[in-house]
C-alpha positions as a Markdown table, in Angstrom:
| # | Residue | x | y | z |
|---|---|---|---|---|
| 1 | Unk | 0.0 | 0.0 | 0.0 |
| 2 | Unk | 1.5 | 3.5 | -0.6 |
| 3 | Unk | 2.2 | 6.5 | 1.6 |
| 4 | Unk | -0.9 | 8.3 | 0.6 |
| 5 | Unk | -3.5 | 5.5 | 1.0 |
| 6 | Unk | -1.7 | 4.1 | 4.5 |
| 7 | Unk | -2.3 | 8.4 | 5.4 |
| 8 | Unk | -6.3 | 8.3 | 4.2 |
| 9 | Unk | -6.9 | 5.3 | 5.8 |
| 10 | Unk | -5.9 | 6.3 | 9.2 |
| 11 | Unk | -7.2 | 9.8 | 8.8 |
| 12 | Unk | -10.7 | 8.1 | 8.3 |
| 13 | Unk | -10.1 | 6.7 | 11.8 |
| 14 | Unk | -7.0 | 7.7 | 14.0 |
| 15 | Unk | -7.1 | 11.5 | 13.4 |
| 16 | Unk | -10.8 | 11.8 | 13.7 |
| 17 | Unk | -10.6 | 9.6 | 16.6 |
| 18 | Unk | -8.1 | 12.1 | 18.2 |
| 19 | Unk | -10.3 | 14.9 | 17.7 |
| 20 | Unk | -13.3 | 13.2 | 19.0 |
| 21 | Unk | -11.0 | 12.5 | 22.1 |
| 22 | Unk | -10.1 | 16.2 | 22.5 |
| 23 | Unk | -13.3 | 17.2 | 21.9 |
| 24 | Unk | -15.3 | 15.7 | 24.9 |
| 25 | Unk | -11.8 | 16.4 | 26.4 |
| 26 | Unk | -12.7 | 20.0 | 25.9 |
| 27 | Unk | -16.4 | 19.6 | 27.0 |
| 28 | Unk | -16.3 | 17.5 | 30.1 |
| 29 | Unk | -13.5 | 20.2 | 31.4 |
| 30 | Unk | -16.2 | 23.0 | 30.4 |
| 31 | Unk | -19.1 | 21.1 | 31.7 |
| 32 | Unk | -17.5 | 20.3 | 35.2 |
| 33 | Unk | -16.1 | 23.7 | 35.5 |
| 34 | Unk | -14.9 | 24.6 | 38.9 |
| 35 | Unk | -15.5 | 21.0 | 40.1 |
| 36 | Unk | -19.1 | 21.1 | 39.8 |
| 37 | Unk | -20.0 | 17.0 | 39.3 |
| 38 | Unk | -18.8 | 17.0 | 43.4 |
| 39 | Unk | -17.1 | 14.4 | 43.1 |
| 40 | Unk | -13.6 | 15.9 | 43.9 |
| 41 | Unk | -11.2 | 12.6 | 42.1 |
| 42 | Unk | -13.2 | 12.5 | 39.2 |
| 43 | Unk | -13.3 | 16.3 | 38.8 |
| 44 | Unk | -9.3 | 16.4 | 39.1 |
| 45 | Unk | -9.1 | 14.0 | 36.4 |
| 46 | Unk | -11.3 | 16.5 | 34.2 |
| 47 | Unk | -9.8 | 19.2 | 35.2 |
| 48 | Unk | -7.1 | 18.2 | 32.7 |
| 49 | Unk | -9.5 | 18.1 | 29.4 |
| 50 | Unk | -7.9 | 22.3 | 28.3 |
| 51 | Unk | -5.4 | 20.0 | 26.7 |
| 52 | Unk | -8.0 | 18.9 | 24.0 |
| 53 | Unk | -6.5 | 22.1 | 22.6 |
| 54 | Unk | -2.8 | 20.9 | 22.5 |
| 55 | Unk | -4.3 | 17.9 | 20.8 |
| 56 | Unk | -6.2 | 20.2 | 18.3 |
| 57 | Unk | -3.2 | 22.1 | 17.7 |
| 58 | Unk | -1.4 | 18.8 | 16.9 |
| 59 | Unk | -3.4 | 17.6 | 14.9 |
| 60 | Unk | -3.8 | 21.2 | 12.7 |
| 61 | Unk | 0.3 | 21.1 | 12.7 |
| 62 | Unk | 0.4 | 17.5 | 10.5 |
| 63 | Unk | -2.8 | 17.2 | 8.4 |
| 64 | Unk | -2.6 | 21.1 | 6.9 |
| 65 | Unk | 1.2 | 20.5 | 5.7 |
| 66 | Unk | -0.1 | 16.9 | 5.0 |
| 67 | Unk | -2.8 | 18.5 | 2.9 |
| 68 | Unk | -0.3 | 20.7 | 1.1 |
| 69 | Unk | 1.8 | 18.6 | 0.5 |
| 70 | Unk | -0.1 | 16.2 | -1.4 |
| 71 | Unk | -1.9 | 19.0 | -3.2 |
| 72 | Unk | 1.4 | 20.4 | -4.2 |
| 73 | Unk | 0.8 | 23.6 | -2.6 |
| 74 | Unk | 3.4 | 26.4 | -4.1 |
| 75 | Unk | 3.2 | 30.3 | -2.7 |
| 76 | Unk | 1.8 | 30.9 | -6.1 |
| 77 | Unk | -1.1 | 29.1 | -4.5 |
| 78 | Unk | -1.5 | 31.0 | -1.6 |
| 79 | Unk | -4.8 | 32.9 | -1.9 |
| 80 | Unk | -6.8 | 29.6 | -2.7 |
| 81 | Unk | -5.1 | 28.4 | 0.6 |
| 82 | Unk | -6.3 | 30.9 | 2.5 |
| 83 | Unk | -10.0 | 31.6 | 1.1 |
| 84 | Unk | -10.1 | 28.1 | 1.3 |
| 85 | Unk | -9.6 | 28.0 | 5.0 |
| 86 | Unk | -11.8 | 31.0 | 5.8 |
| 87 | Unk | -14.6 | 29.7 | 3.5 |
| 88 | Unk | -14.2 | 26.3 | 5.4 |
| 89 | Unk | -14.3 | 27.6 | 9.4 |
| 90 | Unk | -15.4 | 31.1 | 9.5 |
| 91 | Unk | -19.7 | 30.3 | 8.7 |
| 92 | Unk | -19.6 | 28.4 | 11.6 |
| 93 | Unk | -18.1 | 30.0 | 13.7 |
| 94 | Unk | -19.7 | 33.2 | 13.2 |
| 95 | Unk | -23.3 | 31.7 | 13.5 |
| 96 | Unk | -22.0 | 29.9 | 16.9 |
| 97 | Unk | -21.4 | 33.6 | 17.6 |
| 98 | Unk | -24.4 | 34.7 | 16.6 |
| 99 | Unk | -26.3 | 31.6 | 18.5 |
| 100 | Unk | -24.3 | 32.7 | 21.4 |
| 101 | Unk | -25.1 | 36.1 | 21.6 |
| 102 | Unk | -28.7 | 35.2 | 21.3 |
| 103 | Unk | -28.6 | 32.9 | 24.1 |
| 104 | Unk | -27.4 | 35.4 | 26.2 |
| 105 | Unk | -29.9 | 37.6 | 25.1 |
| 106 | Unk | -32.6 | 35.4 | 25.5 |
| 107 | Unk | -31.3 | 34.5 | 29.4 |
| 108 | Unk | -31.0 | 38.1 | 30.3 |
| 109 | Unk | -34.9 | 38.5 | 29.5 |
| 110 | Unk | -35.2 | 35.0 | 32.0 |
| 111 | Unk | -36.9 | 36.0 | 35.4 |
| 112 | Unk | -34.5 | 35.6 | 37.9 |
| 113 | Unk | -31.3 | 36.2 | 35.5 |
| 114 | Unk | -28.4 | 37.7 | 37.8 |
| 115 | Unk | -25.7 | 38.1 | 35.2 |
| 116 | Unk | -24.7 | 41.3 | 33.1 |
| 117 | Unk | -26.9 | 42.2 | 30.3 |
| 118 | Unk | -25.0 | 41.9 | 27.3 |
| 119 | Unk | -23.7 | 45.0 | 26.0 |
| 120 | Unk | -20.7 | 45.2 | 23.2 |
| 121 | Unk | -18.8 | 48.2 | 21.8 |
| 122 | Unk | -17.7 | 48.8 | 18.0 |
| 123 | Unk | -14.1 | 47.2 | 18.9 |
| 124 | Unk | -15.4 | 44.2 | 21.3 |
| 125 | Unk | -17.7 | 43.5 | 18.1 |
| 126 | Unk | -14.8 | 44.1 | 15.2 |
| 127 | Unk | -12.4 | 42.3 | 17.5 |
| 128 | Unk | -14.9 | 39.0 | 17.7 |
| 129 | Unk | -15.1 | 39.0 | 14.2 |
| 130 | Unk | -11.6 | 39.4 | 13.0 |
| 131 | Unk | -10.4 | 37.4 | 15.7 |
| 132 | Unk | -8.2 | 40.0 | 17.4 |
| 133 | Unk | -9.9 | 40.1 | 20.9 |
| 134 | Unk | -6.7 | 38.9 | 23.0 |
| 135 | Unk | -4.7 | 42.0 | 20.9 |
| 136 | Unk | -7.7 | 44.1 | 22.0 |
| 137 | Unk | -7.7 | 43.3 | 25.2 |
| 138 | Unk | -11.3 | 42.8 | 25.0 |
| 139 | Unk | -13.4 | 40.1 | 25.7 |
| 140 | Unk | -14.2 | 37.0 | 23.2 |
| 141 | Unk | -18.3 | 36.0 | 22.3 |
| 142 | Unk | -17.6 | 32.4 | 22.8 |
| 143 | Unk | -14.9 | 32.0 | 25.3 |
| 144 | Unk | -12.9 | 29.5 | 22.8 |
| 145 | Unk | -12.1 | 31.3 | 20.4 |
| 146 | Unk | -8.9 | 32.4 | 21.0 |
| 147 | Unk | -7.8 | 29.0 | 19.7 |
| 148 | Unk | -9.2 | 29.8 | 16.5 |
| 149 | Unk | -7.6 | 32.6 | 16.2 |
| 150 | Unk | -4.2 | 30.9 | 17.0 |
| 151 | Unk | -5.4 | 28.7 | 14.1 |
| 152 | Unk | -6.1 | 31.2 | 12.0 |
| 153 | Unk | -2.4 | 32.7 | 12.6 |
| 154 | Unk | -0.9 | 29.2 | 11.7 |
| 155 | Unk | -3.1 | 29.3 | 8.7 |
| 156 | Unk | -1.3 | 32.1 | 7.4 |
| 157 | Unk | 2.3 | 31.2 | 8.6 |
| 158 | Unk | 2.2 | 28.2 | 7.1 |
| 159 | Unk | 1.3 | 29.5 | 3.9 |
| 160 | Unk | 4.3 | 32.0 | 3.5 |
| 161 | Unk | 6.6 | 29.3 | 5.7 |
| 162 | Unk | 5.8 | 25.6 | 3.9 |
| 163 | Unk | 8.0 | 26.4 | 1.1 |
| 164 | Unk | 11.0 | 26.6 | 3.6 |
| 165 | Unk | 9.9 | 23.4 | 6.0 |
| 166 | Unk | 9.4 | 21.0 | 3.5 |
| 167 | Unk | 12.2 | 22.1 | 0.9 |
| 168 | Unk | 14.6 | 19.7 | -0.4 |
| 169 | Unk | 17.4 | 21.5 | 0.4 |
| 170 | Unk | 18.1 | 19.5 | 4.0 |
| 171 | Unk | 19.8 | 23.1 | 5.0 |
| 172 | Unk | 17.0 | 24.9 | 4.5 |
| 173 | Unk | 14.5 | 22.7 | 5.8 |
| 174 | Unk | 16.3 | 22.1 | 9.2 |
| 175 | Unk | 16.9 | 26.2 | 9.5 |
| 176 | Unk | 13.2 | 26.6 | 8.8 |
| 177 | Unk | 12.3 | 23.9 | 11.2 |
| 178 | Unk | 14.7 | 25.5 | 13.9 |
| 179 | Unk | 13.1 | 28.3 | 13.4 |
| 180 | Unk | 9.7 | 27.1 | 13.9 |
| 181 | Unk | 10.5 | 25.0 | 17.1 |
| 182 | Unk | 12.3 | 28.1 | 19.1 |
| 183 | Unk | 9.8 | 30.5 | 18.1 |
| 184 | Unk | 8.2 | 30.5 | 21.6 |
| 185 | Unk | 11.8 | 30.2 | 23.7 |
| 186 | Unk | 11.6 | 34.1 | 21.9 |
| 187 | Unk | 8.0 | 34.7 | 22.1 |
| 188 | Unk | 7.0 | 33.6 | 24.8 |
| 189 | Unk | 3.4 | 33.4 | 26.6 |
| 190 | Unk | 1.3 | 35.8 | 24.3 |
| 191 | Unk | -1.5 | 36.1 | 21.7 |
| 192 | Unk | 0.6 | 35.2 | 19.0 |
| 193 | Unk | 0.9 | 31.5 | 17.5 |
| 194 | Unk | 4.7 | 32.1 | 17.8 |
| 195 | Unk | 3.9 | 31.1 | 21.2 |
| 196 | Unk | 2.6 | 27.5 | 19.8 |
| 197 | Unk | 4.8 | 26.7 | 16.9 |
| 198 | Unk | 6.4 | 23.8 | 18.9 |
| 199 | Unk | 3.5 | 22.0 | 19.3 |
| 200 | Unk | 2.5 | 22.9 | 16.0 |
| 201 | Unk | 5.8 | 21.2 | 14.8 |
| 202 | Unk | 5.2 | 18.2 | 16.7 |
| 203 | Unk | 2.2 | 17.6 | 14.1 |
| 204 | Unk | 4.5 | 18.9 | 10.9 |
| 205 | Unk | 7.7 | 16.2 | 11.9 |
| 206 | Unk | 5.1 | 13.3 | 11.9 |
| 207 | Unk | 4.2 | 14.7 | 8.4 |
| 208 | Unk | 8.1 | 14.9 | 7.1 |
| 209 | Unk | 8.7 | 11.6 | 9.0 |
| 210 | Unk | 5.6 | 10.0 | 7.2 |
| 211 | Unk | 6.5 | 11.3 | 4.0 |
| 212 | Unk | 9.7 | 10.0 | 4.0 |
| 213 | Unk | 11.3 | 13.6 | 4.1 |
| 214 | Unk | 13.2 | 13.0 | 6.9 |
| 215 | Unk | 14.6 | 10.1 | 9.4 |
| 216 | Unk | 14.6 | 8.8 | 12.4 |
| 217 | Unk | 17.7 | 10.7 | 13.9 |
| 218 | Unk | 16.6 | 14.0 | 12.5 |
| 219 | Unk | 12.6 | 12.7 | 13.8 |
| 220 | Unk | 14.0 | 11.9 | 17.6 |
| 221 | Unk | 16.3 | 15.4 | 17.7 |
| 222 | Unk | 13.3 | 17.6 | 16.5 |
| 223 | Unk | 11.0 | 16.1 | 18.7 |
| 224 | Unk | 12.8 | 16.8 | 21.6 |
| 225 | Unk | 13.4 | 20.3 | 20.6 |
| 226 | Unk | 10.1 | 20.9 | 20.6 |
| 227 | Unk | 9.1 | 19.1 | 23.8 |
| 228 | Unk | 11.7 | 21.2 | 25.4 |
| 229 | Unk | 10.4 | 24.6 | 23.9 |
| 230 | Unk | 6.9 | 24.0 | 24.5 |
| 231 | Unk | 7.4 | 22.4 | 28.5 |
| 232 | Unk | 9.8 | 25.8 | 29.0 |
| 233 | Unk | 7.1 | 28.3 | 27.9 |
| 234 | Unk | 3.7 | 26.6 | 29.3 |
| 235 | Unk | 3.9 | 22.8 | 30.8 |
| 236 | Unk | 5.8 | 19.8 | 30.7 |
| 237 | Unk | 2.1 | 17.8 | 31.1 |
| 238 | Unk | 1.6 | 20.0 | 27.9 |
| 239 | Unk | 4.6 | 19.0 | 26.3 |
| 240 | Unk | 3.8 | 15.2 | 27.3 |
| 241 | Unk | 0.1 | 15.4 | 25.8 |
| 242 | Unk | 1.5 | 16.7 | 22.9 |
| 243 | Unk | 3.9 | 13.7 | 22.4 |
| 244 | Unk | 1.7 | 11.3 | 23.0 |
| 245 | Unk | -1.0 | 12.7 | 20.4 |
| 246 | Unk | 2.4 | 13.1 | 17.6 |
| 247 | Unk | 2.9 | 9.5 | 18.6 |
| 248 | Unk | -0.3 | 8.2 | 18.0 |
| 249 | Unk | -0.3 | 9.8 | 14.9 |
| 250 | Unk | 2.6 | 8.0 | 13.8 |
| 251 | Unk | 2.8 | 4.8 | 15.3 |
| 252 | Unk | -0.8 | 3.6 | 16.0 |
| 253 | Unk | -2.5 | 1.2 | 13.7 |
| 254 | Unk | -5.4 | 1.8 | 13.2 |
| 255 | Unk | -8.3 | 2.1 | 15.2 |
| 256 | Unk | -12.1 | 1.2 | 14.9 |
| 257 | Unk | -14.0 | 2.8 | 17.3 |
| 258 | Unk | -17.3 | 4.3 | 15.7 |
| 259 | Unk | -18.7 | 6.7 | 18.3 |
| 260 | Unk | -15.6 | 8.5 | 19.0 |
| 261 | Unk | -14.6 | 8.7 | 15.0 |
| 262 | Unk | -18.3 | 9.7 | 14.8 |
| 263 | Unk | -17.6 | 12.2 | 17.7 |
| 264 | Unk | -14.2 | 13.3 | 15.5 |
| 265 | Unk | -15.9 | 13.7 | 12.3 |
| 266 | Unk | -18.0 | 16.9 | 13.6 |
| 267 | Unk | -15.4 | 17.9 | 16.7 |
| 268 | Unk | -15.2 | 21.3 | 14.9 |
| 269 | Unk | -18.7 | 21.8 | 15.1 |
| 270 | Unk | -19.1 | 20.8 | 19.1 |
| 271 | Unk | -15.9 | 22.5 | 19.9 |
| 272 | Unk | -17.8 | 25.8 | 18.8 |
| 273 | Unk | -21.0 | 24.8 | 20.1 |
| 274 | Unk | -21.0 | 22.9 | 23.3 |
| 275 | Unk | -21.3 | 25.8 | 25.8 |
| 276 | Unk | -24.4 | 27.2 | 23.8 |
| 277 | Unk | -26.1 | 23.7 | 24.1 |
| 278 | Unk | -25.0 | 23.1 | 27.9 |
| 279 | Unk | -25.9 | 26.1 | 29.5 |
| 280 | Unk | -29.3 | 26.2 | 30.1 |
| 281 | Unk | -29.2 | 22.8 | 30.9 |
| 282 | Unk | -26.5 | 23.2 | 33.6 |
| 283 | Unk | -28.2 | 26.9 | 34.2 |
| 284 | Unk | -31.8 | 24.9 | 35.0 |
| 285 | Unk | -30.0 | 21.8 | 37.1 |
| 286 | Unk | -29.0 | 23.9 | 39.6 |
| 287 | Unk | -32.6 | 24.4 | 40.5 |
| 288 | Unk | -32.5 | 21.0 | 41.2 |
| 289 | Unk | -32.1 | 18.6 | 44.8 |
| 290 | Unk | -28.0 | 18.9 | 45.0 |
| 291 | Unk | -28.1 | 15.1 | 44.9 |
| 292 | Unk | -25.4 | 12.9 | 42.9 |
| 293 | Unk | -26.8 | 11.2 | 40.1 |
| 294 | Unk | -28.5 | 14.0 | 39.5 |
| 295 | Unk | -25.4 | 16.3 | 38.4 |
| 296 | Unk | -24.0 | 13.0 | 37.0 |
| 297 | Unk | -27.1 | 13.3 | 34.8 |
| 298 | Unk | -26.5 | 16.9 | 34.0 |
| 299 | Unk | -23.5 | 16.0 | 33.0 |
| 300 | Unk | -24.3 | 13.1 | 30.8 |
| 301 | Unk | -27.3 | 15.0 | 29.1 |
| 302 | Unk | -25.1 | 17.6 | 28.5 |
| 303 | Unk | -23.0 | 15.4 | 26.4 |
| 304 | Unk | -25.7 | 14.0 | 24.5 |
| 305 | Unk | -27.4 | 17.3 | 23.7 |
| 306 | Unk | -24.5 | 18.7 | 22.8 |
| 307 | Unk | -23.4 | 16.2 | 20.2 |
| 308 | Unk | -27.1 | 16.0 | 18.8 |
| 309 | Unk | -27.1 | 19.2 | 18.0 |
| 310 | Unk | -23.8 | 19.7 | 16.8 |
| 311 | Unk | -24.3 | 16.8 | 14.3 |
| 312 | Unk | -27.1 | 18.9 | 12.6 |
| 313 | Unk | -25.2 | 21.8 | 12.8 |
| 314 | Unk | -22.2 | 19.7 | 10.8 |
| 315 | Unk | -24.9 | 18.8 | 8.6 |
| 316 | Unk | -26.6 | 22.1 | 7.9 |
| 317 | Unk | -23.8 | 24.3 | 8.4 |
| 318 | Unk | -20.0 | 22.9 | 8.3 |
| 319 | Unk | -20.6 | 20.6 | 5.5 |
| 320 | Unk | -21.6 | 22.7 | 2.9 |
| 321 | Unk | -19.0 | 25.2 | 4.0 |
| 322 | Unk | -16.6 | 22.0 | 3.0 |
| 323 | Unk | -17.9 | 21.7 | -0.2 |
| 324 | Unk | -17.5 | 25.3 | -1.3 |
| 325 | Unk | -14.4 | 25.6 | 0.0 |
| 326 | Unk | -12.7 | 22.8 | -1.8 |
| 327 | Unk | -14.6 | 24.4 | -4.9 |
| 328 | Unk | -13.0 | 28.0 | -4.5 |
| 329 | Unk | -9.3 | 26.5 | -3.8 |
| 330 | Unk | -9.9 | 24.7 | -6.8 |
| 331 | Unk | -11.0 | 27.8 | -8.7 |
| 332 | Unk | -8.6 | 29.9 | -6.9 |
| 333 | Unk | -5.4 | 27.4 | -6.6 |
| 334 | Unk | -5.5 | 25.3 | -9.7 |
| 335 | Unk | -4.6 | 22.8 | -7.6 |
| 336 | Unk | -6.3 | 19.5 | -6.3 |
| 337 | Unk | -7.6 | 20.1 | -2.5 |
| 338 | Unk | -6.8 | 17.1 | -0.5 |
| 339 | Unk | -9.9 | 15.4 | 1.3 |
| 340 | Unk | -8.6 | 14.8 | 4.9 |
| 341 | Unk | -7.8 | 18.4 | 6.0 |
């Protein structure tokens, strides 16, 4: 079997099982915020789910190269890139915003509401939409978002920088690379995705490694570069998660486990959506007798709701976004959009 079939047939299960996984990572940390389940061991175990978004972020770092690389992505190419990645995220995430601001609306006018009402200025709303809040200072509509702007800012680095980390020329590669993996020693904690580009790399070695671009001495040192510069500037748990998700990228065979691919397959669409969907509930339950299986219950119907409705919002929303994005970078690219980004 070759390179690219042994890559599509684990994207189909592996990588969306990995984003199912961080995900409800994400959700159960949002959902037991604060330790709310009561049930302090289990609640220190979820405590941990934030690093769904180093898993994200790992995952973004080896499909999008993965993706250019098999399309044979040049600079020349460039603005189909990009459009192609706005036209793909940026529906849903602004009509998440808009559901979101609605919600909060539609609570305020609840009997009994004790939070602000919402109120916005011009920059709070420009900043939302551009995706410039943590530049602003100002505060995000849905309280993820700053990860897609971090996304968005790879997005557009790897654009210009793709040439240089997967060039031929060994010399330029590895200067490109070093580059890439000491970004954050330099940037350190900010709003930039300098302050990521380790883990990003974490996901773009797998790619080289799996392409055959590079080997395993040049896979082992760059790795542990980037451990290094990402457990120096944040975590080494960070560090470690994002290791293990590089690994199981490249070493694990692969995986059948429906739900959670299932799960994977409309993560993006959860990930924006899950607060909006859990609120009220967890909003109501605390009207409820402070008994056990009752906030265990919360918490499960939470879950359930919240992937319910983000698979019709995958349906109604994401999907077609998918479709006419691959049709403009087509247009706009001449170029072949690979499936599994």
């Amino acid at each position: 079997m070759n390179q690219d079939n042994e890559l599509d047939r684990n994207r189909i299960t592996n990588l969306d099982l990995l984003r199912g996984l961080a995900a409800l990572a994400v959700c159960l940390f949002h959902f037991d915020y604060d330790g709310a389940l009561g049930v302090p061991s289990v609640s220190r175990v979820l405590s941990y789910g934030y690093l769904g978004v180093q898993m994200f972020f790992v995952i973004s770092g080896f499909i999008i190269p993965y993706s250019m690389l098999r399309s044979g992505y040049r600079i020349k190419n460039i603005k189909g890139f990009l459009v192609g990645r706005l036209v793909r995220l940026y529906p849903a995430y602004i009509i998440a915003s808009l559901a979101a601001l609605s919600m909060w609306y539609g609570a305020a006018l609840t009997p009994g509401y004790q939070g602000e009402w919402p109120t916005f200025s011009l920059i709070q709303v420009i900043s939302n939409i551009f995706l410039i809040c943590d530049f602003t200072n100002t505060d995000w509509l849905i309280t993820i978002a700053w990860t897609l702007a971090i996304e968005a800012q790879f997005y557009l680095l790897i654009a210009l920088f793709f040439p240089l980390a997967f060039s031929s020329n060994k010399w330029i590669r590895r200067s490109a690379m070093a580059l890439w993996i000491t970004a954050p020693l330099l940037a350190g904690k900010g709003p930039t995705v300098l302050t990521w580009t380790a883990l990003f790399s974490l996901g773009m070695i797998v790619c080289q490694w799996k392409s055959k671009i590079i080997g395993w001495p040049e896979f082992a040192i760059m790795v542990a570069a980037a451990f290094y510069a990402h457990a120096e500037v944040y975590s080494p748990t960070q560090s470690l998660v994002g290791i293990a998700t590089m690994s199981a990228i490249a070493f694990l065979p692969q995986i059948k486990f429906s739900i959670l691919t299932k799960i994977g397959i409309v993560s993006y669409s959860l990930y924006l959506i899950h607060n909006n969907c859990a609120g009220p509930i967890l909003y109501f339950s605390q009207k409820l007798p402070d008994l056990l299986w009752i906030r265990i219950g919360t918490l499960l119907t939470s879950i359930v709701i919240s992937i319910a409705v983000a698979s019709i919002f995958y349906r109604l929303i994401e999907k077609p976004s998918h479709a006419l994005s691959r049709r403009l970078r087509k247009r706009l690219s001449e170029i072949k959009p690979a499936q599994s980004d």
